[in-house]
C-alpha positions as CSV (number, residue, x, y, z in Angstrom):
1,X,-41.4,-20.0,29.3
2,X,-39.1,-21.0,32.4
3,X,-37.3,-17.6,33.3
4,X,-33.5,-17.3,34.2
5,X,-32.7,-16.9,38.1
6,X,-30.3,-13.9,37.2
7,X,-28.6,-12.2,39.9
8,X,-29.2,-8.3,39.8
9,X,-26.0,-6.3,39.1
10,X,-25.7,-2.5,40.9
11,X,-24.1,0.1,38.9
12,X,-21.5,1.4,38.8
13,X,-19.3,-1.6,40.3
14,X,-21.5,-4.6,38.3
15,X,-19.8,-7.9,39.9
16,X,-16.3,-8.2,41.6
17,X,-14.1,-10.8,41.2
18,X,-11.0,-12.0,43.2
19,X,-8.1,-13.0,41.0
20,X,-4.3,-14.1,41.5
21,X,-3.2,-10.7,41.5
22,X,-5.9,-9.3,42.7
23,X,-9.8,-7.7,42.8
24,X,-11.6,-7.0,39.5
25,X,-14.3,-4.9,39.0
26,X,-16.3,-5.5,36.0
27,X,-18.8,-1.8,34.4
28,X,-21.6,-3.5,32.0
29,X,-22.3,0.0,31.3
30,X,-19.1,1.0,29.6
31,X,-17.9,0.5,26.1
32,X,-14.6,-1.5,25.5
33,X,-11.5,1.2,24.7
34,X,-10.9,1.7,21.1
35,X,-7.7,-0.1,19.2
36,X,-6.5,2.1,16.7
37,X,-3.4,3.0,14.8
38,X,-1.4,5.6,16.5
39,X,-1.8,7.6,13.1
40,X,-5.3,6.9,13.0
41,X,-7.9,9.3,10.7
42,X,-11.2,9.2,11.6
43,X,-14.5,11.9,11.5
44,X,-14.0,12.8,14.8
45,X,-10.2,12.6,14.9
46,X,-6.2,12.7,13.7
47,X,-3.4,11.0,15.4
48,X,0.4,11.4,14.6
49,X,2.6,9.5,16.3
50,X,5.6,11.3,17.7
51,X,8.7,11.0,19.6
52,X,9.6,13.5,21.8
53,X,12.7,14.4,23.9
54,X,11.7,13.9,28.1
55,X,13.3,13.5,30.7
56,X,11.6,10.6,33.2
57,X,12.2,10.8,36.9
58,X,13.1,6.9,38.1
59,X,12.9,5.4,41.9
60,X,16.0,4.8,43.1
61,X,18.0,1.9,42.4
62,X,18.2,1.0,46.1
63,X,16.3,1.3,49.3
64,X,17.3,4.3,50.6
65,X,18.5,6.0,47.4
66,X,17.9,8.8,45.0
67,X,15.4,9.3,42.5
68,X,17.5,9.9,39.1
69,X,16.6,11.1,36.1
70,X,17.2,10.0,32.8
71,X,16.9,11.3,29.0
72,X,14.9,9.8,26.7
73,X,12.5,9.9,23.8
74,X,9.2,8.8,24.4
75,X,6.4,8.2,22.2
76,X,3.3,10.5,21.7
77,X,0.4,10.8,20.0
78,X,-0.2,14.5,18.5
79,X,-4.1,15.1,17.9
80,X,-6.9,17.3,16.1
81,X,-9.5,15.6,18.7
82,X,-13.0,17.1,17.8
83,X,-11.4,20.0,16.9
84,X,-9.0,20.6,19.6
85,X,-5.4,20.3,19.3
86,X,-3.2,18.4,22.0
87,X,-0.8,15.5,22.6
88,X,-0.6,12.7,24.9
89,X,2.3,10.5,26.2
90,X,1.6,6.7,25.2
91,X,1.6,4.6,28.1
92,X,1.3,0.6,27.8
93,X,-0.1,1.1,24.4
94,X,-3.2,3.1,25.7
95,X,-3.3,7.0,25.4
96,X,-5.8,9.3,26.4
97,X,-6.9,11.9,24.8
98,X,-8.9,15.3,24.4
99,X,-10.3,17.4,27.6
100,X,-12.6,14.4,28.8
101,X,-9.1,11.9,28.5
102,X,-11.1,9.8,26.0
103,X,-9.1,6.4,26.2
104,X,-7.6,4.0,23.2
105,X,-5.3,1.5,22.9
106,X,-3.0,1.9,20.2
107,X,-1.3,-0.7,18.3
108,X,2.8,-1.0,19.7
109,X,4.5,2.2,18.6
110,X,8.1,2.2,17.0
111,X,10.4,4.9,16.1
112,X,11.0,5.8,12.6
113,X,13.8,8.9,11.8
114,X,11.3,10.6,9.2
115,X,8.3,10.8,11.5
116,X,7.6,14.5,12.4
117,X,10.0,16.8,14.4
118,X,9.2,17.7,17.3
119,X,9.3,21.7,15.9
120,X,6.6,21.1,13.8
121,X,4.7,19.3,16.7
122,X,5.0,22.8,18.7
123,X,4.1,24.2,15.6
124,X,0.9,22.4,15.8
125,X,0.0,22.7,19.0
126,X,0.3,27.1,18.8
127,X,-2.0,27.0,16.8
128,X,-0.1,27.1,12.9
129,X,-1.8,26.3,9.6
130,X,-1.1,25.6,6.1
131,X,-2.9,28.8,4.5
132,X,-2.1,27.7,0.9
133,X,-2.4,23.9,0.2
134,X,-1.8,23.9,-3.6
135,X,1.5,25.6,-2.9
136,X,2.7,22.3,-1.3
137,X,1.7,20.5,-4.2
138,X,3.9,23.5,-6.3
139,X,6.5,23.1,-4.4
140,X,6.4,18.9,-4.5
141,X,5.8,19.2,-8.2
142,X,8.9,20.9,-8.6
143,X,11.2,18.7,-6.3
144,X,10.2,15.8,-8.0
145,X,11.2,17.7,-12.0
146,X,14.4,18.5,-10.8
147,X,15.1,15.5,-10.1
148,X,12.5,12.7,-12.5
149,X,12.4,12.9,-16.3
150,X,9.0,12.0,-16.8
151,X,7.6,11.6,-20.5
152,X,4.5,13.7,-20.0
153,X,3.5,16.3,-17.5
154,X,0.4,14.6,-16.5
155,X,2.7,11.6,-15.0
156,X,4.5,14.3,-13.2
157,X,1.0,15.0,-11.8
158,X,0.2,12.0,-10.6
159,X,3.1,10.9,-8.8
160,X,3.1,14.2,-6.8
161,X,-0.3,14.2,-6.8
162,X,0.6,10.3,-5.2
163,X,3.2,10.9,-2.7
164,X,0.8,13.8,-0.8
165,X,-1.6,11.5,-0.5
166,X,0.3,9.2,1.3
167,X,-0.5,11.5,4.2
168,X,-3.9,10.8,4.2
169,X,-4.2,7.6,3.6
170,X,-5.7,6.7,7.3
171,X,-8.6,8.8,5.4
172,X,-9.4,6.6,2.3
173,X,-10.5,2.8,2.5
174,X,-7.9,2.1,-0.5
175,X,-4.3,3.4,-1.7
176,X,-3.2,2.2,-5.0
177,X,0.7,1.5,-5.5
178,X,3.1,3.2,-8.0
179,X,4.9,1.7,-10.3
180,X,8.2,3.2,-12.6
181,X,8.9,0.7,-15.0
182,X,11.1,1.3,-18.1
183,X,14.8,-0.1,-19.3
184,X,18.1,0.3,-17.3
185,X,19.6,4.1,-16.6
186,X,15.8,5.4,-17.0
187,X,15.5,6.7,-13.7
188,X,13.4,4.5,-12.1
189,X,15.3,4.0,-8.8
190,X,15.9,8.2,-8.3
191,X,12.3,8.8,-9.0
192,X,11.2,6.2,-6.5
193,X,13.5,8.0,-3.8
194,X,12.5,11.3,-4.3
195,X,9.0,10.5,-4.2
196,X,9.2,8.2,-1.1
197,X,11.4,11.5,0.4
198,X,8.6,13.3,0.3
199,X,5.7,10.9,1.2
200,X,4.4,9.4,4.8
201,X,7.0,7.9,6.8
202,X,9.2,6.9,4.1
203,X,11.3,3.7,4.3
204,X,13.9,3.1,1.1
205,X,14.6,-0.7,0.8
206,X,15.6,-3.3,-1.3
207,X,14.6,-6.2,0.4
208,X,12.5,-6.3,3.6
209,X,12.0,-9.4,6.0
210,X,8.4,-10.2,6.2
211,X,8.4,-10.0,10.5
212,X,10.2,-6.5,10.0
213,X,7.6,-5.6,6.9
214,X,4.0,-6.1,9.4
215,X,5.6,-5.3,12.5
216,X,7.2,-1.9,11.4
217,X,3.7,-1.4,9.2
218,X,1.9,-1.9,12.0
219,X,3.3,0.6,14.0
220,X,3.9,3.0,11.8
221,X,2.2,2.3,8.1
222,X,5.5,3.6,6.6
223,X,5.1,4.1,2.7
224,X,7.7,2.1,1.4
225,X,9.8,2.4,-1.5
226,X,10.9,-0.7,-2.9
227,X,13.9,-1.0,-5.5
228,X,14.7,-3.5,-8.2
229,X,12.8,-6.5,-5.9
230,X,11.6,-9.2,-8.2
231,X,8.5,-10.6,-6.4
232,X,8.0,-12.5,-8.9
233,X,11.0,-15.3,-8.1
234,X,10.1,-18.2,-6.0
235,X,11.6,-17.6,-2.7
236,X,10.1,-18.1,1.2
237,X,9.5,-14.1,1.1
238,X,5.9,-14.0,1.9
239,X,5.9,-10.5,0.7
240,X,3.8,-10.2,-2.6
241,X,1.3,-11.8,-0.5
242,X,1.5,-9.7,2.5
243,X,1.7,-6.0,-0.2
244,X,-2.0,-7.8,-2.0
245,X,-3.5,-7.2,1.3
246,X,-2.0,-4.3,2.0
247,X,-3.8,-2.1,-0.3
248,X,-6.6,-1.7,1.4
249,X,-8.0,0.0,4.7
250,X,-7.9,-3.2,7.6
251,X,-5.8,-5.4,5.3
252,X,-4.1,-7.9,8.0
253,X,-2.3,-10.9,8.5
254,X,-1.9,-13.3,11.4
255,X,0.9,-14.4,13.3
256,X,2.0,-16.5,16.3
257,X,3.2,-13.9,18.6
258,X,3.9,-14.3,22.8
259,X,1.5,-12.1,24.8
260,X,2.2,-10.3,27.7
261,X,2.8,-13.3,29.8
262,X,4.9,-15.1,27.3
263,X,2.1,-17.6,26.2
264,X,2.7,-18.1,22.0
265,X,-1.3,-16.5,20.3
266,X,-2.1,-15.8,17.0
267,X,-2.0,-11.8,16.8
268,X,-3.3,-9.8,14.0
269,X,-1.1,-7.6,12.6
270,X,-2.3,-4.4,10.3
271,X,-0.5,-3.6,7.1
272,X,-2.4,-1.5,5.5
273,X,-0.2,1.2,3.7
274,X,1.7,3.3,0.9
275,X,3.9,1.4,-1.9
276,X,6.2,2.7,-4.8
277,X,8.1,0.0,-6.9
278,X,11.1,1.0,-9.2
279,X,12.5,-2.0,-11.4
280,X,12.9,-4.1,-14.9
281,X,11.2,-6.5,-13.0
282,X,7.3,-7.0,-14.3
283,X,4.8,-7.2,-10.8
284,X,2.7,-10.3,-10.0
285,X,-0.5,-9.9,-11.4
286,X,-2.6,-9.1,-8.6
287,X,0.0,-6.8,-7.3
288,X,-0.2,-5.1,-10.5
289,X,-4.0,-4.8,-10.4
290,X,-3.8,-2.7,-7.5
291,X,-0.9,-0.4,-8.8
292,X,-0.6,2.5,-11.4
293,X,2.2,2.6,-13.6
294,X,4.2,5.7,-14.8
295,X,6.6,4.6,-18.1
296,X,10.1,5.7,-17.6
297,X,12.1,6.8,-20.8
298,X,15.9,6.6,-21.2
299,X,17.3,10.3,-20.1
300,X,19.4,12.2,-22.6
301,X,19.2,15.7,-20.3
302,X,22.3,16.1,-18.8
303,X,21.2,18.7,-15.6
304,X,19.6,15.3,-13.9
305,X,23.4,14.3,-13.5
306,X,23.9,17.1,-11.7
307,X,21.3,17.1,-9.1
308,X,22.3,15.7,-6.0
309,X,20.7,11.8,-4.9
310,X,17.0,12.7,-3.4
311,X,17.8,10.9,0.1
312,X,15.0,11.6,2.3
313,X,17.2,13.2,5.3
314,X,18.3,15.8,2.9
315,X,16.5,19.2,3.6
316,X,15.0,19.5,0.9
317,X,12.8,16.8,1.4
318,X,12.3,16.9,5.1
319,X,10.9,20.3,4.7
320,X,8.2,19.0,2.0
321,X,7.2,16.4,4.3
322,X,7.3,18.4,7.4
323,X,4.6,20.9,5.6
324,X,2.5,18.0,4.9
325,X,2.5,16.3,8.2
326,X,1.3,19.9,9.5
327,X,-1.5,19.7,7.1
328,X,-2.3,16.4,7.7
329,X,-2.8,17.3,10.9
330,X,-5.1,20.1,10.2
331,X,-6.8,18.6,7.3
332,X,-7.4,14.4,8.1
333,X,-10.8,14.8,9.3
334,X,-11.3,17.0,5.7
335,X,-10.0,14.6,4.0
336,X,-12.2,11.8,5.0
337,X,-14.8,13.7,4.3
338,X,-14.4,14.4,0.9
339,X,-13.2,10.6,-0.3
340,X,-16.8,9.9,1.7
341,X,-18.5,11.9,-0.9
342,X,-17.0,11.6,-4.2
343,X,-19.6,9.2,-6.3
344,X,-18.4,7.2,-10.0
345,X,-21.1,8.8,-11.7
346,X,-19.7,11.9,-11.4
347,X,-16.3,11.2,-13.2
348,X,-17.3,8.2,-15.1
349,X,-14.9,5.8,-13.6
350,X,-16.3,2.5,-12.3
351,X,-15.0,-0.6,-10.7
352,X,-11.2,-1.4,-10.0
353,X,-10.2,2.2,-11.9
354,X,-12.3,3.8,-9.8
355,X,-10.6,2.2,-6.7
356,X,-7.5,3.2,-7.3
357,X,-8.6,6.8,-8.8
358,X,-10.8,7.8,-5.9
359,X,-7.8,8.4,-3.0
360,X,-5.9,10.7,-5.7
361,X,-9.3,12.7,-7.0
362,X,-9.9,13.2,-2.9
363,X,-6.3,14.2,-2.8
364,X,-6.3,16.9,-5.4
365,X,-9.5,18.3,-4.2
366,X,-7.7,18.7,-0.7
367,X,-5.1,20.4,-1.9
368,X,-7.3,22.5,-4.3
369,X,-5.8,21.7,-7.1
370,X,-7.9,21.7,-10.6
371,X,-6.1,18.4,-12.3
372,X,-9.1,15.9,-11.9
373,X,-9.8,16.0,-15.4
374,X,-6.1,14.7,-15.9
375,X,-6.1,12.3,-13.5
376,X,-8.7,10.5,-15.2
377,X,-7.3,10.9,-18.9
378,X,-3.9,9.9,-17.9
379,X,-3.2,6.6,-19.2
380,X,-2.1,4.4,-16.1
């Protein structure tokens, strides 16, 4: 057999090349950086993504000028890297990370107004931990009865149960939606908001653009709380399509998009992430496969009237959310390893149920909560 003349490559510099804009070096023995969510969970890692208040020192506007400095808000993300805490400024979509500056590229960042605060980020990073988890369930399950009249206690389970695990969903390769379904003046739209309050980068809509819906997803797999949308009707909403695919861990869709020198690409977009649906409205079918549904009764108690509307800016809520994004923090990698473990047989749960249960059993165990045995006889 004829051999190849191959030209020998010296490490570390392999082959240079002269382009337009100028030389390139090109390392055959180096892996390509990692593309990852900048709220990533993995083994070995957590990422949050952050915005935090900096000032940036700018050349001057003209030859001869000042330096000036500006404020603004720049995006970070806050990691549990191997075990060490730390943060890192995102630069061009690539961050580096832990004490080696491990590099990825992270998927475009965009701001959200419920992402975590920058006190809990300092929080974080001096060293703070949750030392009771199953009091943030407490104090979620109690939020959400002030405010939800639920038929049975075990639905008030699983929604909370629901909206904490929301946090972790980076951890598990599914997350199943909720769904509040019952007649008019039942509820359904001020359960859905004070869940959403409380869970992962919430986003209250009722109607969402399909751009907006993978972009925003993308950057920030918001859960989304959905109100009174029939996705049922014909329309040129992509939507029900995009949310079947968005169940699960590396659901994507593909778009033209420009690049960064303007040409139009196709671009994978990943929009993977949390769901909760109020409405009269019935799902389509294999949107409902991949949801559980908690009945909503008419309310004859008169103290929900008085509660206040569960918006997710109200204190209340942002401190139930903070909590959890500190725990998530602490706890991802635990997380992942406890969905990684849990087996069918051991609950007697197979197939699609056991899809959907497995995130919320992983969730309950994380928080240390005994419920698993009404997880699984809750009729859903």
């Amino acid at each position: 057999m004829a051999m190849l003349d191959v030209e020998p490559l010296a490490p570390p510099v392999e082959k240079e090349f002269t382009l337009e804009h100028g030389k390139l070096s090109l390392f055959l023995d180096r892996e390509r950086t990692p593309v990852v969510s900048p709220v990533d969970i993995s083994e070995h890692y957590v990422f949050q993504l952050a915005y935090m208040p900096c000032e940036i020192e700018l050349p001057p506007r003209k030859e001869g000028g000042s330096s000036r400095t500006e404020s603004i808000e720049h995006p970070f993300v806050v990691y549990d890297y191997k075990g060490k805490r730390g943060l890192a400024p995102i630069d061009r979509n690539r961050v580096e990370v832990g004490k080696d500056k491990d590099p990825f590229h992270v998927r475009t960042p965009q701001p959200l107004p419920s992402m975590i605060s920058p006190r809990t980020v300092r929080a974080f990073l001096e060293g703070d931990e949750v030392d009771d988890p199953s009091s943030l369930y407490e104090q979620a399950l109690h939020y959400l009865k002030r405010k939800s009249d639920q038929d049975q206690d075990c639905y008030y389970a699983v929604s909370a149960i629901h909206g904490l695990g929301t946090h972790f969903l980076e951890a598990f390769d599914v997350y199943p939606y909720l769904r509040f379904f019952g007649p008019p003046d039942s509820g359904k739209t001020n359960t859905n908001y004070t869940l959403g309050g409380i869970s992962f980068h919430p986003v209250a809509t009722p109607d969402i653009s399909d751009p907006s819906f993978y972009r925003l997803r993308e950057a920030t797999h918001f859960t989304m709380s959905l109100d009174e949308r029939n996705l049922k009707r014909k329309q040129e909403s992509q939507l029900p399509d995009l949310l079947n695919n968005a169940y699960k861990r590396g659901g994507s869709v593909i778009r033209s998009d420009k690049d960064q020198f303007g040409n139009i690409v196709p671009r994978v977009f990943d929009v993977y992430g949390g769901m909760i649906y109020s409405g009269v409205h019935d799902l389509p079918y294999m949107t409902e496969t991949r949801s559980l549904g908690i009945p909503m009764l008419r309310s004859l108690d008169s103290r929900f009237s008085a509660e206040d509307e569960p918006l997710w800016w109200k204190p209340e809520p942002t401190e139930i959310r903070e909590k959890n994004y500190l725990f998530r923090l602490t706890n991802g990698r635990r997380a992942r390893e406890i969905y990684e473990r849990l087996r069918p047989k051991d609950y007697g749960i197979m197939n699609r149920q056991w899809e959907l249960a497995r995130p919320l059993i992983a969730t309950a165990l994380l928080y240390g909560l005994d419920v698993v045995h009404e997880l699984k006889e809750t009729p859903l």
